[in-house]
N, CA, C and O atoms as CSV, one atom per row, in Angstrom:
chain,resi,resn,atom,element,x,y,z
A,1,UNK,N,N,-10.728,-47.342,-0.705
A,1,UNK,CA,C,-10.155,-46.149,-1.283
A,1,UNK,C,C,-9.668,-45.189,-0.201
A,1,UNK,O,O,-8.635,-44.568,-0.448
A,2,UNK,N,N,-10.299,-44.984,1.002
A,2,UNK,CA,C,-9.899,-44.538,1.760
A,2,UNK,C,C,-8.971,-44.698,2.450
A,2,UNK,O,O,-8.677,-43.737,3.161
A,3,UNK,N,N,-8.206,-45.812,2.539
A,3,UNK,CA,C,-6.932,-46.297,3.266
A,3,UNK,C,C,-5.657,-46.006,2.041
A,3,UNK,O,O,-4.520,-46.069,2.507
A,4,UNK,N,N,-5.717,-45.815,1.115
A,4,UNK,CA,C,-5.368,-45.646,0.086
A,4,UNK,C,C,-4.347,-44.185,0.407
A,4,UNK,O,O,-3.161,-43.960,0.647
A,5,UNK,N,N,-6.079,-43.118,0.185
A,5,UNK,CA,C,-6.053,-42.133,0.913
A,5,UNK,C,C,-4.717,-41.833,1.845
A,5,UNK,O,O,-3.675,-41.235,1.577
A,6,UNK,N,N,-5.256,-42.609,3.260
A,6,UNK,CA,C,-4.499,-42.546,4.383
A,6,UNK,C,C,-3.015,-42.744,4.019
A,6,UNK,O,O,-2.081,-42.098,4.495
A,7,UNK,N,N,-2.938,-43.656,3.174
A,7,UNK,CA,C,-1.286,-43.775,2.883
A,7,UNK,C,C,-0.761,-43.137,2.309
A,7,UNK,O,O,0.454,-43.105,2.505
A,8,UNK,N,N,-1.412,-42.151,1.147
A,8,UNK,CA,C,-0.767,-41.113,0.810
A,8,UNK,C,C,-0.684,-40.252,1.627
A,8,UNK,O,O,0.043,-39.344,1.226
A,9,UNK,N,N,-1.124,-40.074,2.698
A,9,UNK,CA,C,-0.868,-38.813,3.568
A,9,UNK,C,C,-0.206,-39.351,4.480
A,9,UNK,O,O,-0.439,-38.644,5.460
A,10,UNK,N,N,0.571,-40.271,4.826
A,10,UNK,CA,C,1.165,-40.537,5.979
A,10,UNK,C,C,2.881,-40.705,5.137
A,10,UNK,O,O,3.973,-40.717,5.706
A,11,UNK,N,N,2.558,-40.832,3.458
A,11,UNK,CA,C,4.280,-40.646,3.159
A,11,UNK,C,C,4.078,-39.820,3.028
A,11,UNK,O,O,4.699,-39.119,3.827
A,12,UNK,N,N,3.071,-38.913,1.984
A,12,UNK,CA,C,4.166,-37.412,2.004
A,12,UNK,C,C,4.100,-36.677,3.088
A,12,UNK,O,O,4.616,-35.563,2.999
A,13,UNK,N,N,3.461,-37.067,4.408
A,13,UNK,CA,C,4.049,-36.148,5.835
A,13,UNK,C,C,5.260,-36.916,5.852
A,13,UNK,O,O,6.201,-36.122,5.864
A,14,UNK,N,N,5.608,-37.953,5.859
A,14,UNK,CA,C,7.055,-38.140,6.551
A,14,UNK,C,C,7.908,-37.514,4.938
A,14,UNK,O,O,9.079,-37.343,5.276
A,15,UNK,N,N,7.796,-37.225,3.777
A,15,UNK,CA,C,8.847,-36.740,3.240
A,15,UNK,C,C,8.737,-35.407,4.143
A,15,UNK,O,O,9.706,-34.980,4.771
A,16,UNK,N,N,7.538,-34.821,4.152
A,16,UNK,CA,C,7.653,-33.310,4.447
A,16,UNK,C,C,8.417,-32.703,5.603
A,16,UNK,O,O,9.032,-31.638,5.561
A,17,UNK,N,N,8.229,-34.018,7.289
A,17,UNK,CA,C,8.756,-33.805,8.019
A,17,UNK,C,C,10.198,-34.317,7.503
A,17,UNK,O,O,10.824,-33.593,8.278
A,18,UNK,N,N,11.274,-35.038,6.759
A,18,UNK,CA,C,12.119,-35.313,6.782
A,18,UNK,C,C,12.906,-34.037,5.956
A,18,UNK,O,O,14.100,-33.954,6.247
A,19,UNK,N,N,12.336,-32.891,4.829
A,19,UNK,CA,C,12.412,-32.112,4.323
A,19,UNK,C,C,12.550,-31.006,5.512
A,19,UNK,O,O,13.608,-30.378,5.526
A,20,UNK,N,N,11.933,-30.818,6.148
A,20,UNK,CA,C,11.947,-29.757,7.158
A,20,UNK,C,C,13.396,-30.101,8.158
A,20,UNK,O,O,14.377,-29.404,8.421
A,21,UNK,N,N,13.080,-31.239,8.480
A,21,UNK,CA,C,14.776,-32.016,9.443
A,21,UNK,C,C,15.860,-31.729,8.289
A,21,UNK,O,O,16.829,-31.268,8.892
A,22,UNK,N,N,16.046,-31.762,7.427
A,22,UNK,CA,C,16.983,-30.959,6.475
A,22,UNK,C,C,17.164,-29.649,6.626
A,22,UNK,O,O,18.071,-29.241,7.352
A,23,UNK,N,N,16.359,-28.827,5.990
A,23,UNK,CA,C,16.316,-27.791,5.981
A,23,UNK,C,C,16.941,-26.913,7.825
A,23,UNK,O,O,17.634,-25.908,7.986
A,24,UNK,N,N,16.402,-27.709,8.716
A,24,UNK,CA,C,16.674,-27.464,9.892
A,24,UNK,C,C,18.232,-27.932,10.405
A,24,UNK,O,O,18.788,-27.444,11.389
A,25,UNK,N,N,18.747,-28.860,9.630
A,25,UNK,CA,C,19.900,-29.253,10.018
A,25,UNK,C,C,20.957,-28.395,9.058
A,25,UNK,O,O,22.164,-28.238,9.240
A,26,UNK,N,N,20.225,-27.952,8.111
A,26,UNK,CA,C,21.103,-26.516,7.452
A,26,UNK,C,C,21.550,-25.423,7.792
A,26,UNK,O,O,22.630,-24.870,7.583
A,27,UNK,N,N,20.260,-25.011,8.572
A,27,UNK,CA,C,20.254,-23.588,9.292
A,27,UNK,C,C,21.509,-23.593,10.591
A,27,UNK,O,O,22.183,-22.650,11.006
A,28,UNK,N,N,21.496,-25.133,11.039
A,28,UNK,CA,C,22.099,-25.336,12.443
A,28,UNK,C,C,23.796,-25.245,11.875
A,28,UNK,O,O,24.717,-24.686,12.471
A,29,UNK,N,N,23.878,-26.044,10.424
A,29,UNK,CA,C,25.558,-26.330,10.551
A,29,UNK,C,C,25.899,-25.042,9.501
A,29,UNK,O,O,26.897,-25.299,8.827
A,30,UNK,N,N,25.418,-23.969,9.259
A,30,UNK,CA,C,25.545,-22.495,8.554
A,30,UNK,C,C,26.227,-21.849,9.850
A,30,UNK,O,O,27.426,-21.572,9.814
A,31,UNK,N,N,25.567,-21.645,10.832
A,31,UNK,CA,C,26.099,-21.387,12.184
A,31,UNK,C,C,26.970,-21.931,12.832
A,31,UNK,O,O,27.565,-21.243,13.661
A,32,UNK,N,N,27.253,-23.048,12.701
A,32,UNK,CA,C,28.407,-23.813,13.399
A,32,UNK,C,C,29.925,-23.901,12.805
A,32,UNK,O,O,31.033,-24.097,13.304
A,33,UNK,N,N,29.473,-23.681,11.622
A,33,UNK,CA,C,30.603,-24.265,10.720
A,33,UNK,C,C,31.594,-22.575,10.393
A,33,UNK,O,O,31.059,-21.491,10.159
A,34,UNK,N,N,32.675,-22.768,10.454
A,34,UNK,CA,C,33.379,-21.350,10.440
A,34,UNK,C,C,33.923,-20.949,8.814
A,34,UNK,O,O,33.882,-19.861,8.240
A,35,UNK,N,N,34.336,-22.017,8.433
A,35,UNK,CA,C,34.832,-21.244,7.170
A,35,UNK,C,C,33.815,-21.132,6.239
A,35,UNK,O,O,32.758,-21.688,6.538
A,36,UNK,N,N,33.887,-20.460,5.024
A,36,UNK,CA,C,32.859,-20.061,4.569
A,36,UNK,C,C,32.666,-20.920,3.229
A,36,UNK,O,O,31.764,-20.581,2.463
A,37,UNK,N,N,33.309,-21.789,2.981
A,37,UNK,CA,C,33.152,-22.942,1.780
A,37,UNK,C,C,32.305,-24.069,2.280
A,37,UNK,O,O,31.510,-24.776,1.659
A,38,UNK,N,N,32.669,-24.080,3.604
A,38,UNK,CA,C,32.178,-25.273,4.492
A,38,UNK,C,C,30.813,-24.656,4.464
A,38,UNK,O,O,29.902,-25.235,3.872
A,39,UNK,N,N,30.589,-23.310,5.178
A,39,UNK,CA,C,28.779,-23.059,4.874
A,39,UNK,C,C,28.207,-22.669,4.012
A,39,UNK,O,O,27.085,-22.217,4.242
A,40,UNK,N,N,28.734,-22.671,2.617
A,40,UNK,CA,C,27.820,-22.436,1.409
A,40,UNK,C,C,27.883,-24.043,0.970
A,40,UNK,O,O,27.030,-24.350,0.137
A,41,UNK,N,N,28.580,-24.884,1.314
A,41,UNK,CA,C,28.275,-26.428,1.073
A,41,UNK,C,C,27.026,-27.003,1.741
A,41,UNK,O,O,26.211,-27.685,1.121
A,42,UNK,N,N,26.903,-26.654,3.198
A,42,UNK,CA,C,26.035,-26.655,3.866
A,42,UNK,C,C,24.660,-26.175,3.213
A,42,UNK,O,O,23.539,-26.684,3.178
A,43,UNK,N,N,25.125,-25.149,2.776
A,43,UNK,CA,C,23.461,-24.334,2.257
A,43,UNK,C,C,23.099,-24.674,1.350
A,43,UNK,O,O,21.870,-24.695,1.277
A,44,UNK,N,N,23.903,-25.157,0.078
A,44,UNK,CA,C,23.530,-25.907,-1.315
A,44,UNK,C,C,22.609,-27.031,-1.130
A,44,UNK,O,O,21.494,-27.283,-1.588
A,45,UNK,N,N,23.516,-27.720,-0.210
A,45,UNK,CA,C,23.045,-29.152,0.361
A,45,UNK,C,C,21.879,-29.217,0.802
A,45,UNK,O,O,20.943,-29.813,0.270
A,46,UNK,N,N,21.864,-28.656,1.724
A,46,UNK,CA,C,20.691,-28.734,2.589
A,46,UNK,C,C,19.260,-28.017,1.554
A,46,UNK,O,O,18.162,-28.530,1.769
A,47,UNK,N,N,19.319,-27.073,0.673
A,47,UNK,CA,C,18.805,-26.494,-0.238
A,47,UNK,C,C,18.021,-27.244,-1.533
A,47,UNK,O,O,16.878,-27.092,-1.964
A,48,UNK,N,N,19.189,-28.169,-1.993
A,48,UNK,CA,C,18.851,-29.120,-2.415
A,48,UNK,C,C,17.876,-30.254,-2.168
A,48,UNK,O,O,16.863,-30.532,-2.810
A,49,UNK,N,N,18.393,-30.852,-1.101
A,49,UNK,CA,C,17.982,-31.989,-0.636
A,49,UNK,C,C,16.336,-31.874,0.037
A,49,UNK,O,O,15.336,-32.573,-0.130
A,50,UNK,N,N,16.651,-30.432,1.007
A,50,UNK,CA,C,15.157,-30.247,0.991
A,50,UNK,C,C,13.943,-29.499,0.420
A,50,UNK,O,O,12.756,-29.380,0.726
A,51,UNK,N,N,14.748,-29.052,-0.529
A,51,UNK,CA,C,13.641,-28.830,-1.626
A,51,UNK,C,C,13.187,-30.029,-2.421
A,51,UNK,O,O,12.022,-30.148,-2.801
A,52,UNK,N,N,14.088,-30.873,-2.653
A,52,UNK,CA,C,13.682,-32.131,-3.185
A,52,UNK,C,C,12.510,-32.946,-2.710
A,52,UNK,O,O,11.505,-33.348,-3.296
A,53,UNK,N,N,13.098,-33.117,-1.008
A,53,UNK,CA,C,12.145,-34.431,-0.047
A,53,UNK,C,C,10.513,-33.145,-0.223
A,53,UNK,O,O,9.484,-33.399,-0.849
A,54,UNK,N,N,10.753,-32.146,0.377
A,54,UNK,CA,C,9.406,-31.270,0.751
A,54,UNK,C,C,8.523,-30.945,-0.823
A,54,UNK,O,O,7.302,-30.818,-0.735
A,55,UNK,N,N,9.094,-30.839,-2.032
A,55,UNK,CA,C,8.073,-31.093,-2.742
A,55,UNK,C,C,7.872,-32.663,-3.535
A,55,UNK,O,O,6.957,-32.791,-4.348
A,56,UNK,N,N,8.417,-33.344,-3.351
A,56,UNK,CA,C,8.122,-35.186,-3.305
A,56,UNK,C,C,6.951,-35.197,-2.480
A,56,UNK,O,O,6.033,-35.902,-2.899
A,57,UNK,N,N,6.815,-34.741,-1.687
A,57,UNK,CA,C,5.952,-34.752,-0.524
A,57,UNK,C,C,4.548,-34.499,-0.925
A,57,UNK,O,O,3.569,-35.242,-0.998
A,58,UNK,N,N,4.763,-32.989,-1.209
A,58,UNK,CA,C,3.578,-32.381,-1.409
A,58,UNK,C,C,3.163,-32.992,-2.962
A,58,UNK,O,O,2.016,-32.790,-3.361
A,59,UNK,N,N,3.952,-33.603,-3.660
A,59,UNK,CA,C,3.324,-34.163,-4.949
A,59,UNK,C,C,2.544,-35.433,-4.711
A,59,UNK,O,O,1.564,-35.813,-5.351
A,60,UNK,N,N,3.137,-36.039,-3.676
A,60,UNK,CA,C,2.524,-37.607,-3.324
A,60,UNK,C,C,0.862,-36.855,-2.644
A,60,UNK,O,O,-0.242,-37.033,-3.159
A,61,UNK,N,N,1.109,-36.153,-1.585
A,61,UNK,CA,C,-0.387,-35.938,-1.062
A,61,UNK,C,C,-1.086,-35.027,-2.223
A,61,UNK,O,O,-2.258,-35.351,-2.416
A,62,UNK,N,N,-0.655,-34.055,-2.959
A,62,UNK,CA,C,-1.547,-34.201,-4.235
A,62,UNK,C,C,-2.133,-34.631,-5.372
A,62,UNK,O,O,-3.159,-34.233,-5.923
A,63,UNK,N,N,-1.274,-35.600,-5.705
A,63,UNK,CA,C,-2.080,-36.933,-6.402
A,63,UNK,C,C,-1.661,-36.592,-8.153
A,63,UNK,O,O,-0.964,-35.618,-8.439
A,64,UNK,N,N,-1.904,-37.021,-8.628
A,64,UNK,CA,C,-1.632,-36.730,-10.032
A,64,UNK,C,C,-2.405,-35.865,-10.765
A,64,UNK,O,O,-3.596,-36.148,-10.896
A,65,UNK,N,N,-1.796,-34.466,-11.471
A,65,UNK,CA,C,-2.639,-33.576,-12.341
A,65,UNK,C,C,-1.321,-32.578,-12.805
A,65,UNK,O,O,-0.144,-32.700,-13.146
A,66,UNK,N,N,-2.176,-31.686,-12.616
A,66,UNK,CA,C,-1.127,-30.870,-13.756
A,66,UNK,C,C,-0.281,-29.627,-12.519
A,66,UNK,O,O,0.604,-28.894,-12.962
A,67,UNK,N,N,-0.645,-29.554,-11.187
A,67,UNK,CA,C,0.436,-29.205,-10.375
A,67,UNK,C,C,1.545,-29.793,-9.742
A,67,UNK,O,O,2.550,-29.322,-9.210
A,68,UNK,N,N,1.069,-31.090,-9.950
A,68,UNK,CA,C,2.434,-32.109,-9.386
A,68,UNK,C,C,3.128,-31.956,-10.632
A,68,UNK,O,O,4.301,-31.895,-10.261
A,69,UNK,N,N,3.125,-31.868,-11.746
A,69,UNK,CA,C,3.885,-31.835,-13.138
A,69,UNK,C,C,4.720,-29.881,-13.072
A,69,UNK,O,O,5.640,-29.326,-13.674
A,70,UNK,N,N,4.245,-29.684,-12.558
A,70,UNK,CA,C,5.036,-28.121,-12.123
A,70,UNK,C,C,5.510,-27.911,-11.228
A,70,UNK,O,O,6.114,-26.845,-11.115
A,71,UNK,N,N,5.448,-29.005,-9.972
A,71,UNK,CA,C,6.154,-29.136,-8.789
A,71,UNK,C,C,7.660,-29.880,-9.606
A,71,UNK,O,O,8.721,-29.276,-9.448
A,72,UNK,N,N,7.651,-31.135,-10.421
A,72,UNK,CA,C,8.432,-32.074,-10.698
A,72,UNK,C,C,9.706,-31.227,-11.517
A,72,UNK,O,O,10.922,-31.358,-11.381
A,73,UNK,N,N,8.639,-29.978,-12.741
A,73,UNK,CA,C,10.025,-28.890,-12.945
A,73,UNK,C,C,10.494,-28.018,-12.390
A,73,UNK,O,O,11.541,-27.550,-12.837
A,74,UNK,N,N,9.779,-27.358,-10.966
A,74,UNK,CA,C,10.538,-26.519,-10.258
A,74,UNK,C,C,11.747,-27.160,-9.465
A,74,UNK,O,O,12.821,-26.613,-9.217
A,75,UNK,N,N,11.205,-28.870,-9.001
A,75,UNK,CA,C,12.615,-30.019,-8.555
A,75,UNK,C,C,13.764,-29.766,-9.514
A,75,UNK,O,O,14.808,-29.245,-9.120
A,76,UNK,N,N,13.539,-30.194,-10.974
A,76,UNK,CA,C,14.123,-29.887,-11.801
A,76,UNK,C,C,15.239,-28.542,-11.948
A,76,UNK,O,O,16.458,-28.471,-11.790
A,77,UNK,N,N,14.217,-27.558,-12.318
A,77,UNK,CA,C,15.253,-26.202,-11.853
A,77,UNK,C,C,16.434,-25.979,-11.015
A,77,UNK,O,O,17.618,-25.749,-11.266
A,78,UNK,N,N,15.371,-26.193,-9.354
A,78,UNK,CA,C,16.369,-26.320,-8.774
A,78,UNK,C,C,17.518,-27.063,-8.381
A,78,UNK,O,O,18.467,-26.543,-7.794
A,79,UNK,N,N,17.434,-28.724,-8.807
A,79,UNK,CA,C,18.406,-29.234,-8.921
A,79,UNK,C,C,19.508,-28.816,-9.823
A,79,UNK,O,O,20.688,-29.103,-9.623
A,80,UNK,N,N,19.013,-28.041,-10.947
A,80,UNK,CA,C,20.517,-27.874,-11.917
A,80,UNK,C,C,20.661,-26.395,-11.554
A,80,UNK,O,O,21.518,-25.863,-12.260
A,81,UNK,N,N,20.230,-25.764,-10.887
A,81,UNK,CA,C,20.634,-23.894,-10.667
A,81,UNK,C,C,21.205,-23.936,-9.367
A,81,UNK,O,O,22.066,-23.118,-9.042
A,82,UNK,N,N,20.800,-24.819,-8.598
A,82,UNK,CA,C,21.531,-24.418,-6.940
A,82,UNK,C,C,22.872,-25.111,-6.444
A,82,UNK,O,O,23.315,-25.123,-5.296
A,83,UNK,N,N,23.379,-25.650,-7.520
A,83,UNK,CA,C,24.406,-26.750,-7.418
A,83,UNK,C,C,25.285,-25.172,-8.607
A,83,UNK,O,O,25.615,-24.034,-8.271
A,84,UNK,N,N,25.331,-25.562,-9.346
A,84,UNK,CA,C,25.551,-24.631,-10.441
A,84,UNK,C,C,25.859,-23.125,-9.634
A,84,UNK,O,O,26.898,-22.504,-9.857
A,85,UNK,N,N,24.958,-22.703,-8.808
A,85,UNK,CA,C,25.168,-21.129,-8.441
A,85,UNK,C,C,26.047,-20.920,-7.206
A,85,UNK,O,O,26.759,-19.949,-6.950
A,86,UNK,N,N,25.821,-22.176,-6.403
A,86,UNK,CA,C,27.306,-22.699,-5.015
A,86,UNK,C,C,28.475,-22.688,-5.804
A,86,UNK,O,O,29.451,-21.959,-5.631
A,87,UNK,N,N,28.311,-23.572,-6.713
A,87,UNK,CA,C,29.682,-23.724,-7.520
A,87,UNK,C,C,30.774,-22.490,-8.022
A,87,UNK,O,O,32.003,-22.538,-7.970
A,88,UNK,N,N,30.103,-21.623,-8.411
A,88,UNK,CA,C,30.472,-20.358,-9.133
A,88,UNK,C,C,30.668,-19.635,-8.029
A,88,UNK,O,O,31.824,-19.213,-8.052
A,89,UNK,N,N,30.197,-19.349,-7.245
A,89,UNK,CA,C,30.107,-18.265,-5.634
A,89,UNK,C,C,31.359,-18.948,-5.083
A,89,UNK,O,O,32.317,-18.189,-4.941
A,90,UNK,N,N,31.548,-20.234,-4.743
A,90,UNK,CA,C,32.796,-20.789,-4.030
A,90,UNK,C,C,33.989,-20.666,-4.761
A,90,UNK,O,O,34.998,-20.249,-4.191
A,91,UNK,N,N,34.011,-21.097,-6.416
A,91,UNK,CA,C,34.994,-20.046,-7.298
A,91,UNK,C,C,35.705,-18.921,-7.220
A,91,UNK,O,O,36.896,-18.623,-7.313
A,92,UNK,N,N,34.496,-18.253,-6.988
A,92,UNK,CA,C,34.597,-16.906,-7.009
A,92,UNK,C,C,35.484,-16.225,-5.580
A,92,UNK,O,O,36.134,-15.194,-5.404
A,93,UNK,N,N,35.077,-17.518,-4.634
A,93,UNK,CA,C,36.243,-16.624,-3.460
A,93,UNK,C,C,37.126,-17.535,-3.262
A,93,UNK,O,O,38.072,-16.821,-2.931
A,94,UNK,N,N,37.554,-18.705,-3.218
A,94,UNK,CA,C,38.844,-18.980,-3.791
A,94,UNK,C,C,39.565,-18.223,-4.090
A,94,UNK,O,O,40.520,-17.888,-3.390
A,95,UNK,N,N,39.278,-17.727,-5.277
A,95,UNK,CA,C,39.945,-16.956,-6.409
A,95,UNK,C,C,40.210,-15.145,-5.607
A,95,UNK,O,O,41.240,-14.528,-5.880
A,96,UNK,N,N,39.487,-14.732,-4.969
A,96,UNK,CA,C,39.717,-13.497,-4.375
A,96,UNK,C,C,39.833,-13.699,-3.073
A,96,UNK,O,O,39.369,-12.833,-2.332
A,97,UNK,N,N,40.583,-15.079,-2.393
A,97,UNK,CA,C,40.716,-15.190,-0.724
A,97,UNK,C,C,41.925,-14.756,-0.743
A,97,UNK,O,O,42.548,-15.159,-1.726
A,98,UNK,N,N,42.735,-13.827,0.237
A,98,UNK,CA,C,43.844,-13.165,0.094
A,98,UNK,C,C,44.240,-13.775,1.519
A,98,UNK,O,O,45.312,-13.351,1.950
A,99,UNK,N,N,43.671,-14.551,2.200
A,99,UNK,CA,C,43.964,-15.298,3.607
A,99,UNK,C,C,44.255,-16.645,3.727
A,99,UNK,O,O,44.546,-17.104,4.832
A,100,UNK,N,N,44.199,-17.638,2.311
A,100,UNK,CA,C,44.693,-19.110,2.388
A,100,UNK,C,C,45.251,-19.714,3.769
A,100,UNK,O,O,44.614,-20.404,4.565
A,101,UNK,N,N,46.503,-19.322,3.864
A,101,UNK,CA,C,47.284,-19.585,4.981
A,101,UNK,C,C,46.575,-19.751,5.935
A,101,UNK,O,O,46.906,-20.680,6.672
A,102,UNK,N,N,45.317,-18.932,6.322
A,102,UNK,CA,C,44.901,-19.131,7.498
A,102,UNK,C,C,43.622,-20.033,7.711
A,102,UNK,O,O,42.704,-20.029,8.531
A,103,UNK,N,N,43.959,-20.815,6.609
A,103,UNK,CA,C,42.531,-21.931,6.893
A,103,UNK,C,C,43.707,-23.473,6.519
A,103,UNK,O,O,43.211,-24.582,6.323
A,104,UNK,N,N,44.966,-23.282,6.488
A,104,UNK,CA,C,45.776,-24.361,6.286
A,104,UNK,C,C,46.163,-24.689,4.959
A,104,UNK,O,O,46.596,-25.807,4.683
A,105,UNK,N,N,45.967,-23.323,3.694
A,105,UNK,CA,C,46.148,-23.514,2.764
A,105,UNK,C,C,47.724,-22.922,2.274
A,105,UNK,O,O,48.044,-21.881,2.847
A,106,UNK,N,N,48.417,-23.300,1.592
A,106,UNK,CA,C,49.874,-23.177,1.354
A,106,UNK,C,C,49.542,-22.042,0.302
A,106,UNK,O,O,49.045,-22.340,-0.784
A,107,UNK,N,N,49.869,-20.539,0.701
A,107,UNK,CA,C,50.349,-19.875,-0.008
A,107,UNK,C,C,51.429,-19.606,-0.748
A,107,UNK,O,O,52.597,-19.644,-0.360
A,108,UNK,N,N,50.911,-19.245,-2.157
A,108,UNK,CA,C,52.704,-19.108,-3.026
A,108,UNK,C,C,52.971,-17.681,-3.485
A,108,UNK,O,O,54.031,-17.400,-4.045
């Protein structure tokens, strides 16, 4: 039972560390990246993805009960609200960018 144990804690550290290498590779291309569609893609993404791996994680090393079942709908949530709320924000300046031209977009 104890090796058992051990294996649950050796995946959900590697989701957790692979969740954090997300999250960290978010922060890096928010900063790098210049236009501003490009870094709210970045931030969705990375938002997503490691909220996903980092509580997978923490559900595997907690085992089955009734907080991994409230971890699985906050995944939930945030998979359909943070996709959904990029979406509308990047809309939204599209629609009020008065500079097209200068990211290679053909103004009319």
């Amino acid at each position: 039972m104890e090796i058992l144990e051990w294996i649950r804690f050796i995946v959900g550290t590697f989701f957790l560390l692979f969740g954090l290498f997300t999250f960290f590779m978010e922060i890096i291309s928010i900063y790098k990246l210049k236009y501003v569609l490009d870094r709210m893609h970045a931030a969705a993404t990375g938002d997503t993805l490691g909220i996903l791996l980092s509580l997978i994680g923490l559900m595997i090393m907690n085992g089955l009960n009734f907080t991994t079942c409230k971890m699985a709908l906050i995944i939930i949530f945030f998979w359909c609200a943070s996709p959904a709320s990029s979406h509308l924000i990047a809309r939204l300046e599209v629609t009020t960018n008065e500079s097209e031209d200068k990211y290679g977009r053909v103004s009319k």
